[in-house]
Structure formats: structure tokens, C-alpha cells
GUKE-495742 format. One record per residue (C-alpha): residue in three letters; x, y, z. Coordinates in steps of 0.001 Angstrom, whole numbers, plus 524288, in hexadecimal, padded with zeros to 5 digits. Layout:
(ALA, (X, Y, Z))
...
END
This chain:
(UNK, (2E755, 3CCFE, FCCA0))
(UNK, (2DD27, 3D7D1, FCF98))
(UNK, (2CFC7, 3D7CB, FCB47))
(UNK, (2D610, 3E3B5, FC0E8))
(UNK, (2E0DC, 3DE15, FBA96))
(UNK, (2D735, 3D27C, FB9BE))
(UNK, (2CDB6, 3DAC2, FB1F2))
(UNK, (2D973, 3DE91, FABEE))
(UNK, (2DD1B, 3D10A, FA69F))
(UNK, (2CF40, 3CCA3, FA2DC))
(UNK, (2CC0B, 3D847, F99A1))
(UNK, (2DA71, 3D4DA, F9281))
(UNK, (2D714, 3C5F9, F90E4))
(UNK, (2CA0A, 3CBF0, F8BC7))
(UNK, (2CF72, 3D5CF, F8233))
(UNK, (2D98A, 3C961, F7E6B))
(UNK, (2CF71, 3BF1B, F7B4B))
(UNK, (2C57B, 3C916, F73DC))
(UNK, (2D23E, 3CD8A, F6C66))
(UNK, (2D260, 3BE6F, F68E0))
(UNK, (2C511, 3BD88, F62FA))
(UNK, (2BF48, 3C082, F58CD))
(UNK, (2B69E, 3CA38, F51CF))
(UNK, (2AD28, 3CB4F, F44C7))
(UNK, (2AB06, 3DBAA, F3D92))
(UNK, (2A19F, 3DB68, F3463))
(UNK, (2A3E8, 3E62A, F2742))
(UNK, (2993E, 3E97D, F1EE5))
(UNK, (2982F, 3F18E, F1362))
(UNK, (2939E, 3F507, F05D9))
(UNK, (29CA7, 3F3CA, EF938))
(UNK, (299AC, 3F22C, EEA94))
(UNK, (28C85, 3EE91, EEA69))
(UNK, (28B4A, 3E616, EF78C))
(UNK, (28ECF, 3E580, F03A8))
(UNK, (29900, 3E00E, F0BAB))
(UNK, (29D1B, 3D7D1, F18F7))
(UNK, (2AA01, 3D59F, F213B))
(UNK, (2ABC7, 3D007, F2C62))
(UNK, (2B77D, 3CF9B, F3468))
(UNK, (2BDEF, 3C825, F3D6D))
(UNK, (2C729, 3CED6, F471A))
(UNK, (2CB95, 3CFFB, F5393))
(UNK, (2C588, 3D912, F5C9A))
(UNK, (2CF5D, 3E1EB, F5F3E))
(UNK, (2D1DF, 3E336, F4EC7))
(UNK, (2CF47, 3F066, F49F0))
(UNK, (2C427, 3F034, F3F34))
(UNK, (2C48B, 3FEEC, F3C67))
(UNK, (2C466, 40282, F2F71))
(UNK, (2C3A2, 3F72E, F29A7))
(UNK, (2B58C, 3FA16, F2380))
(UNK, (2BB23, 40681, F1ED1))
(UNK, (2C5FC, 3FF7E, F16CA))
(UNK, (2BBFE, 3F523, F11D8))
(UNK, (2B301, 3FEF7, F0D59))
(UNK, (2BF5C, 406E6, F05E2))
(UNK, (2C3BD, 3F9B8, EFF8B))
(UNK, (2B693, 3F775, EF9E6))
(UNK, (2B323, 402B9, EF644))
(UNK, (2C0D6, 40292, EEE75))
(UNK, (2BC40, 3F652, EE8AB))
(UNK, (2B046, 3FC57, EE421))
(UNK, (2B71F, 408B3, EDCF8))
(UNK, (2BE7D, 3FE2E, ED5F9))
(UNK, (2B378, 3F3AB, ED206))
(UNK, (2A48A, 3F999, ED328))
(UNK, (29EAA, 3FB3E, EC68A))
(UNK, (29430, 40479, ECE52))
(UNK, (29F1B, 40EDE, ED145))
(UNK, (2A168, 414A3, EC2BF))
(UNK, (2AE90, 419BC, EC840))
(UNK, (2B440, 40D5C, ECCF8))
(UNK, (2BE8E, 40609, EC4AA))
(UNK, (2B4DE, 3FBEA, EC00B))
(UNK, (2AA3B, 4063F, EB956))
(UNK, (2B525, 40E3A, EB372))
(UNK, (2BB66, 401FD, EAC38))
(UNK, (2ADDD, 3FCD3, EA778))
(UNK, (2AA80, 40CA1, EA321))
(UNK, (2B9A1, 40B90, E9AA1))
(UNK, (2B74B, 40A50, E8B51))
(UNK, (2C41B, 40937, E871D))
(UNK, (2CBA5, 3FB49, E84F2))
(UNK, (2DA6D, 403F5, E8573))
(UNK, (2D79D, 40A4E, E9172))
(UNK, (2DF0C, 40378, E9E1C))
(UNK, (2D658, 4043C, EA936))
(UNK, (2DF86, 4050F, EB50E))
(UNK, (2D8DE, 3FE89, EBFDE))
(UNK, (2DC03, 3FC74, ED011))
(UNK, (2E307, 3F001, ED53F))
(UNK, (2D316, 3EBE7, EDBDA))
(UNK, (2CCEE, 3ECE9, ECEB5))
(UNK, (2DB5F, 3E451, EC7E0))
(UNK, (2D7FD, 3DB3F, ED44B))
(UNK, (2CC0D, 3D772, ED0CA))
(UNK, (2CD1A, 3D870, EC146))
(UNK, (2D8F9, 3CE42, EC391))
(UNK, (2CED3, 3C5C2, EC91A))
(UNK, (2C560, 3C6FB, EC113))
(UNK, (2CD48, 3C39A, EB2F7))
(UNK, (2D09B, 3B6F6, EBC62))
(UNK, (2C35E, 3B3E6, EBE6B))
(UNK, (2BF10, 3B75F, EAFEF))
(UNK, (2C9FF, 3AE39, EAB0F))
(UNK, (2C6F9, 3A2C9, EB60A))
(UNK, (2BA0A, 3A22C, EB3D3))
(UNK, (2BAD6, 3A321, EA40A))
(UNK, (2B243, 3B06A, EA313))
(UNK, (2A6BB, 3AA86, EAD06))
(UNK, (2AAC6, 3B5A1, EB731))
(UNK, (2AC6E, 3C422, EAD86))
(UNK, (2ACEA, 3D190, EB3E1))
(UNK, (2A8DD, 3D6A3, EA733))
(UNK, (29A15, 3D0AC, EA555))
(UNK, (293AA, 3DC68, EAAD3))
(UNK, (28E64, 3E0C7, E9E36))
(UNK, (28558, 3D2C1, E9DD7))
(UNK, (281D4, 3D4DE, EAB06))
(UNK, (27BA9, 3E2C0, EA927))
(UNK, (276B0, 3DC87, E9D6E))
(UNK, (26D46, 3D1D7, EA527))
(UNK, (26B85, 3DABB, EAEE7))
(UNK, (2739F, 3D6F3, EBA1C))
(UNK, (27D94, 3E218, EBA82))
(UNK, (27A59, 3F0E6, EBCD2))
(UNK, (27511, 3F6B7, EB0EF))
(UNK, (265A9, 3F718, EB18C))
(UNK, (25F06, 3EBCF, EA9D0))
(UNK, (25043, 3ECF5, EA8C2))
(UNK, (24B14, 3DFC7, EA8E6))
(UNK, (24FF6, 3D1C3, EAB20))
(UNK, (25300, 3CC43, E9DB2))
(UNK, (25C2B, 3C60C, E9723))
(UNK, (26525, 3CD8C, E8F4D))
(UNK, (264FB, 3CD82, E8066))
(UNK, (27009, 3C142, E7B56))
(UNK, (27586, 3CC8B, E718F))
(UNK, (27838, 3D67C, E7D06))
(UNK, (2806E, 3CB63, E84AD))
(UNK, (28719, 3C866, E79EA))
(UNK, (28C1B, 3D6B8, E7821))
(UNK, (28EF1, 3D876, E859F))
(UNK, (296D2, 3CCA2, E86C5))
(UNK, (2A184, 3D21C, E7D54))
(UNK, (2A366, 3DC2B, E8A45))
(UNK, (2A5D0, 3D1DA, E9377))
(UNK, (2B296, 3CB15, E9553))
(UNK, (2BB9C, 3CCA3, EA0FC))
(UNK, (2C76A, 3C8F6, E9727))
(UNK, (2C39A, 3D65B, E9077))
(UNK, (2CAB3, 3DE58, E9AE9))
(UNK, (2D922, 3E0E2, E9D12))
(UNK, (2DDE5, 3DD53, EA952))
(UNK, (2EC55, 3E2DE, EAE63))
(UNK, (2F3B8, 3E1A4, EB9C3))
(UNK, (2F86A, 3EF29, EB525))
(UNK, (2EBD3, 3F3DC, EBCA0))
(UNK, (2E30E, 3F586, EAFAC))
(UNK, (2D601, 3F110, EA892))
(UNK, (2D373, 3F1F4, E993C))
(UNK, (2CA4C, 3EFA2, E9206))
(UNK, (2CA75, 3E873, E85FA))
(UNK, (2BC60, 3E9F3, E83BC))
(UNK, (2B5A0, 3F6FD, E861D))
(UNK, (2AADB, 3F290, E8ABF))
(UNK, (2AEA8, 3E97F, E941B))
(UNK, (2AC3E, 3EBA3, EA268))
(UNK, (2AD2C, 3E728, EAFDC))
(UNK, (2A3E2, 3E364, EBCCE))
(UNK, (2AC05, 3DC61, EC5CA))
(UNK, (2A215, 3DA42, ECF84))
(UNK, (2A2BC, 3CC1B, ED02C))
(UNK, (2AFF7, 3CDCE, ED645))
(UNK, (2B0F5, 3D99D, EDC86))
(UNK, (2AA9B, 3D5AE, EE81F))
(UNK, (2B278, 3CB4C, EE99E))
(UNK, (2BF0C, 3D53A, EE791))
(UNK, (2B8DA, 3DD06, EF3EB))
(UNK, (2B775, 3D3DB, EFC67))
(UNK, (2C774, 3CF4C, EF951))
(UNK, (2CAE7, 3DE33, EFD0C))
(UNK, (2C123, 3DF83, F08BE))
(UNK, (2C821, 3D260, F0E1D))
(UNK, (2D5EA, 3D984, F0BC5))
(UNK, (2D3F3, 3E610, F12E7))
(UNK, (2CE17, 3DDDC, F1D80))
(UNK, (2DA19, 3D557, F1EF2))
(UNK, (2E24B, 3E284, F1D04))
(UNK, (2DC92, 3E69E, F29D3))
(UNK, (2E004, 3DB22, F2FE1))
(UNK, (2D41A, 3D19A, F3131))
(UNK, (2D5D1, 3C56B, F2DF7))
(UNK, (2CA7E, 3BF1F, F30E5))
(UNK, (2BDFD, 3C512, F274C))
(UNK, (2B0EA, 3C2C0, F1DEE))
(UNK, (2B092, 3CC9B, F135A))
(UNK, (2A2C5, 3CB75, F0A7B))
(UNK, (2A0AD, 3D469, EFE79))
(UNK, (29191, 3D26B, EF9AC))
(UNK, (292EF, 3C433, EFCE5))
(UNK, (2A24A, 3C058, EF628))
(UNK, (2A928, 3BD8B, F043B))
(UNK, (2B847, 3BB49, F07F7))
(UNK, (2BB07, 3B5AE, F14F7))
(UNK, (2C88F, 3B78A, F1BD9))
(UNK, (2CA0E, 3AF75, F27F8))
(UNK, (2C28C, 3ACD0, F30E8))
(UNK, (2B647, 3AF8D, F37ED))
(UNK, (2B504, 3B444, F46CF))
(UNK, (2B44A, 3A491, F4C2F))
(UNK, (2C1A9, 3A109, F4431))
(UNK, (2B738, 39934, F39EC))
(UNK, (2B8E6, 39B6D, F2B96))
(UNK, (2AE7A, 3A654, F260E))
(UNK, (2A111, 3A05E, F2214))
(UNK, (29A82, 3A678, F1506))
(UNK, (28D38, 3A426, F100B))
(UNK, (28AFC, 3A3DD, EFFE7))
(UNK, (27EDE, 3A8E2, EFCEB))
(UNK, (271AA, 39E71, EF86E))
(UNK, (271B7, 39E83, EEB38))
(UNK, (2628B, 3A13F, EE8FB))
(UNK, (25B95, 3ADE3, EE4ED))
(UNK, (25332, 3AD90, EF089))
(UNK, (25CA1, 3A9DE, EFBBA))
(UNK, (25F2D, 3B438, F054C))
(UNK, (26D19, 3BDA9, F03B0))
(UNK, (272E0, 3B668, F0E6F))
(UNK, (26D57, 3A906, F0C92))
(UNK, (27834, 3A015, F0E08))
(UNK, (27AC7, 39403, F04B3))
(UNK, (287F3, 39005, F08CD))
(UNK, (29196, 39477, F12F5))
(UNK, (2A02A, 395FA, F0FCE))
(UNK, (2AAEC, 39587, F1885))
(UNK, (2B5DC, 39E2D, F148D))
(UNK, (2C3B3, 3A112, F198F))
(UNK, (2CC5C, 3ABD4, F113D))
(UNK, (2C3C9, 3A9BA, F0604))
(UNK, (2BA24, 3B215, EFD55))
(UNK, (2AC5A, 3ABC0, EF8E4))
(UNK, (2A453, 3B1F3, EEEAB))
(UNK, (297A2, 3AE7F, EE9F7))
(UNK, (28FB3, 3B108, EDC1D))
(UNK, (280C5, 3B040, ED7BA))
(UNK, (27638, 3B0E5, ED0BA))
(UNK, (26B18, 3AD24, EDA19))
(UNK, (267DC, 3BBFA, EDA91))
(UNK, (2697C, 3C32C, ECE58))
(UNK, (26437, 3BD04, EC2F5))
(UNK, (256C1, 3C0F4, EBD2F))
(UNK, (24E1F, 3B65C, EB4BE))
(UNK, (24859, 3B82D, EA83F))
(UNK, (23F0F, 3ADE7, E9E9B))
(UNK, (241C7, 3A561, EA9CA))
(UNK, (24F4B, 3A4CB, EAA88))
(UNK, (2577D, 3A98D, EB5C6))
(UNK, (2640A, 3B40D, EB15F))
(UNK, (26E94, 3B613, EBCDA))
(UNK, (27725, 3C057, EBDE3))
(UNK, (28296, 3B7FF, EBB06))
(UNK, (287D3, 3BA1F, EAD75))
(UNK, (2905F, 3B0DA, EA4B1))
(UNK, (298A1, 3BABC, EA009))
(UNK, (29DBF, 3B12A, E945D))
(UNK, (28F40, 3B05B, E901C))
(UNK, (287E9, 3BDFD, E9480))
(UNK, (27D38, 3B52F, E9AB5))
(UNK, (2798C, 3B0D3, EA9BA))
(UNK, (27FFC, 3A461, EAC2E))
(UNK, (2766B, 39846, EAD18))
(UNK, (27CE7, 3904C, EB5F7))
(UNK, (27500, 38E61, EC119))
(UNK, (2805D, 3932A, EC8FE))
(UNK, (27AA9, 39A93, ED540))
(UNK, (2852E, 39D7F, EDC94))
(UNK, (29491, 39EB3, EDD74))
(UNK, (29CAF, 39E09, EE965))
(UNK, (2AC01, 39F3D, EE862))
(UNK, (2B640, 39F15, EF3CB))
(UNK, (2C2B1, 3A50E, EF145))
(UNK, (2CF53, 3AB85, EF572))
(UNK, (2CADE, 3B851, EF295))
(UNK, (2BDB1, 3BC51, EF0BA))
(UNK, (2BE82, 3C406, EE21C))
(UNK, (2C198, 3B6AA, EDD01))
(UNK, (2B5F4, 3B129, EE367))
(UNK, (2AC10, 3BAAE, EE06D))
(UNK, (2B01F, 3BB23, ED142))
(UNK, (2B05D, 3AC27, ECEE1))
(UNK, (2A409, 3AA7A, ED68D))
(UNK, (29DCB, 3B1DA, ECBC1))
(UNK, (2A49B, 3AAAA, EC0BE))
(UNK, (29FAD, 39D7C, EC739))
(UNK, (29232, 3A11D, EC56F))
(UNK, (2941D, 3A29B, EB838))
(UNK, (29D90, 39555, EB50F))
(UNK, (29357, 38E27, EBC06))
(UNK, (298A8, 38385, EC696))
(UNK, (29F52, 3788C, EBF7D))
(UNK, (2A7AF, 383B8, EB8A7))
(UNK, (2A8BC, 38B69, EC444))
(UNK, (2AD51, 38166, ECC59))
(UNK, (2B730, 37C9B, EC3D6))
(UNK, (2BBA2, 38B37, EC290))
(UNK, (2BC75, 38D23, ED204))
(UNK, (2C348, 38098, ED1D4))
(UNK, (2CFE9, 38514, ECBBD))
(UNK, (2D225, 38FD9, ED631))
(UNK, (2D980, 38EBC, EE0F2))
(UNK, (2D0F4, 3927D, EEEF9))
(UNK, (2C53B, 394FB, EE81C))
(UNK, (2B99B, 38D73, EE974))
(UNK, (2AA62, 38E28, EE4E2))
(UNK, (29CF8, 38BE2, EE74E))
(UNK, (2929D, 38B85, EDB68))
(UNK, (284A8, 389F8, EDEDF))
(UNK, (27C14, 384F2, ED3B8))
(UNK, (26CD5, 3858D, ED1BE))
(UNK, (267C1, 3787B, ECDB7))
(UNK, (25D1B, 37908, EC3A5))
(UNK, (25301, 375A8, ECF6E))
(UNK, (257A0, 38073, ED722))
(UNK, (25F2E, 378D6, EE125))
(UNK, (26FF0, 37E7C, EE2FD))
(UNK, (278ED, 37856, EE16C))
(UNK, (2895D, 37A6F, EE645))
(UNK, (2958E, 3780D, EDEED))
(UNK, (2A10A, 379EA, EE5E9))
(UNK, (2AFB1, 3797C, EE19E))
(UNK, (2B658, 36FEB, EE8D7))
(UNK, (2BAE4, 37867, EF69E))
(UNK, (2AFEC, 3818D, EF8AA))
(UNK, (2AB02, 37EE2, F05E4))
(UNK, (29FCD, 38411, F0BE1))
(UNK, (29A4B, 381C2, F1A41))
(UNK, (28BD4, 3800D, F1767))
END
């Protein structure tokens, strides 16, 4: 064989092998409110082209549909309806995650309620302005909690909300998140890739696997006020599975000594009292998680538990703060972590 054909040979068993390996893209981005982060796992010859373009469309879909800061989008222009005849004809995203959400409301017996933004203005944790942290007047709750109620709402398949109190209305952000990262993860696998990590301001699904063939590692955030963004408490490995986390080590402001989160009991109008510092749920799909992982901060963990318990491929973490300060982990019976 001459010294060409040789060549010849040794730059095709190089092309083969590096065809073999493997590769990691990283996607970054801004969508309602946050940021987000992909990485993919392909082979080297795999075309990535356009696949940031078609991320970026999906979400911003998402947000036309769900942001209560666009006052066009479907979300603003139900909450702005007066009228308790009037169907409100909605897309099959914003059915999608109302479907999920009367599941969740019914599950978790009114803990998790797309409907308590009124109460959360109220003490200050939503967007309208409040001037001061105090708490709220025990007559103003009271009135505001006739407006809350997920039941209140008319749900049908026919593609249609109603009202059946005026004044009802809806933030969904607890789940929407979750609901993004599901469709990021679909028009990923549309295009082909298997193997991915899509994050949504921290709520996570995980499809395959990472470069090395290992399952994908993800950290869940130290539950304490002063630990750093990316301090890591635990680390969860995860294989074609969502994980979504909740808190209140963050927003809460303290008044005559006591400490107010930004976690409402929507059955009550008030902060819950729990001790409950943080929620962690793995699930099949990630709108699930991120919507129960809210309700569980508000059932507290022997409820919670015992909730997350009676579904099928979903499992929990609840992180409790003793009275001395020292946390403390409940898990339901598969969750698994690696540290």
C-alpha cells in the first residue's frame, strides 16, 4: 500500500471513530422572567442548526399564552373578563396546563390554587406595589378569599374557560415553568436528540443520558437565605425525569418578630407556618413536578408525603427547619439522591 492510500485509510478510521463519540451544545436564553439552559448530547456530525431558533419560537408561544406581564396574552385577557356567561375559548397549551392544574387542585385538596393571586398582591409578594412590610388587615383576607377557588372556573375539553365568579382570576406561574420545560424537551427530541438537560429558572427535565453514558447529575439548591444561588445541598441523579423545586428561604419579609414567606395557604389567606423550607419532586413530566412542589410546601411533609405516595413515578424531598435552626429531610420512600 503506498504511503497515499495509507493517508487515505488513516483519515477514514479517524473520521469513523470521532463519528462514534460523543459531543455536549450548550443553549442559553431568556424566557418569562428567567433564564434558561440546554445542553445536548449528539454526535458530531448531527446538525444543531436551528434548533435555538425553534426553542426560542416555542417559548415565546408559551409566553403569549401564560404571562400575566403581556396584557395581550390569553392569561391577562381571561383575568381582565367580567362576565360569568361569556366562554373564553382558549389554545390546546393553555387546556394543557389548566387540565393539570384542576388535577393538582383536586390531589392536593386546595393546598396548590392558581387562583390565590389576589392574597399574594395583598402581603406583598406578587406585582402590585405594597409600601411597607406588614401584615395585612384579617377583614381584607377574608374578602379576598371569596375570589379564590380553582373549583370556581369551568374547565372544557371543548377548548373553553368560564367563569362562575367574576372576579376570579388566574397566575399559573407555579406551573408554567414546569409546562416549558415539557415543550422545550419535545422540540428537542423532534429534532432528533435523544440525549439532553433542559433547565427553566431552576425546574429541570433530564432525557437520557449525559456525554460519559452516566445518568444526569442535578444539584437542589441549600435551603438558607444566605447560601449562595448555586450552593448545592443535594445532588440528584436523573434519567427521563423532571425535578422541580419550591421555597421560601428567599422571599419572606419579618414583622413584630415573626418571619412571613411568600408561600400562601390559599384555604386560609395566610403564609403557611410549617417550617417547610424546601420542596423537591421528581416526575414524568416536569408541569406535574413544578405544581405539586408548591402544594408540598404548603401540606407540610407528613401530608405531602403521604400525597406523593399515591402517585405512580413520582417521588419527593421535604426539607424541614428544626426550631434550633438545624434541616432536616423527609423523603418518600424511592427518592434517591447521590450526595
Amino acid at each position: 500500500m503506498n504511503n497515499h492510500l495509507k493517508t487515505i485509510v488513516f483519515i477514514c478510521i479517524l473520521v469513523l471513530a470521532a463519528g462514534c463519540g460523543k459531543k455536549e451544545t450548550l443553549i442559553s436564553g431568556k424566557t418569562m422572567g428567567t433564564t434558561y439552559h440546554i445542553t445536548v448530547v449528539s454526535d458530531f456530525f448531527q446538525n444543531m442548526a436551528g434548533l435555538q431558533d425553534k426553542i426560542d419560537k416555542r417559548l415565546k408561544e408559551i409566553n403569549r399564552s401564560m404571562s400575566t406581564y403581556m396584557k395581550d396574552s390569553e392569561i391577562s385577557r381571561f383575568n381582565a373578563l367580567k362576565s360569568t356567561d361569556e366562554k373564553f375559548h382558549i389554545s390546546d397549551d393553555f387546556l394543557q396546563v389548566m387540565v393539570v392544574a384542576r388535577h393538582l387542585y383536586e390531589l392536593t385538596n386546595r393546598a396548590w390554587d392558581g387562583t390565590v393571586n389576589p392574597l399574594v398582591n395583598l402581603w406583598g409578594f406578587g406585582s402590585a406595589e405594597k409600601k411597607e412590610d406588614a401584615v395585612p388587615n384579617p377583614e381584607e383576607i377574608q374578602k379576598l378569599l371569596a375570589d379564590v377557588g380553582f373549583d370556581q372556573i369551568e374547565i372544557s375539553e371543548e377548548k373553553y374557560l368560564r367563569k362562575k365568579n367574576a372576579s376570579i382570576s388566574l397566575d399559573l406561574a407555579s406551573i408554567a415553568k414546569g409546562f416549558g420545560v415539557d415543550q422545550i424537551a419535545e422540540v428537542i427530541e423532534k429534532s432528533g436528540f435523544a440525549d439532553f438537560l433542559v433547565e427553566i429558572g431552576g425546574e429541570v427535565y433530564a432525557s437520557g443520558f449525559r456525554k460519559d453514558g452516566k445518568p444526569w447529575r442535578v444539584g437542589v439548591n441549600t435551603p438558607q437565605k444566605n447560601a449562595a444561588l448555586d450552593a448545592v445541598y443535594k445532588v440528584v441523579p436523573l434519567h427521563n425525569k423532571a425535578l422541580a423545586t419550591s421555597g421560601d428561604y428567599r422571599i419572606f419579609f419579618e414583622a413584630d418578630g415573626k418571619r412571613y414567606s411568600h408561600i400562601l395557604d390559599p384555604t386560609t389567606g395566610y403564609p403557611v407556618t410549617n417550617r417547610v423550607v424546601s420542596a423537591s419532586v421528581i416526575a414524568d413530566n416536569c408541569t406535574l413536578a413544578d405544581g405539586l412542589a408548591t402544594a408540598l410546601m404548603v401540606l407540610g411533609h407528613e401530608k405531602g408525603i403521604e400525597v406523593t405516595e399515591k402517585l405512580d413515578h413520582v417521588e419527593c424531598l421535604i426539607v424541614v427547619q428544626e426550631a434550633d435552626g438545624a434541616l432536616k429531610d423527609y423523603y418518600s420512600k424511592g427518592f434517591q439522591t447521590v450526595r
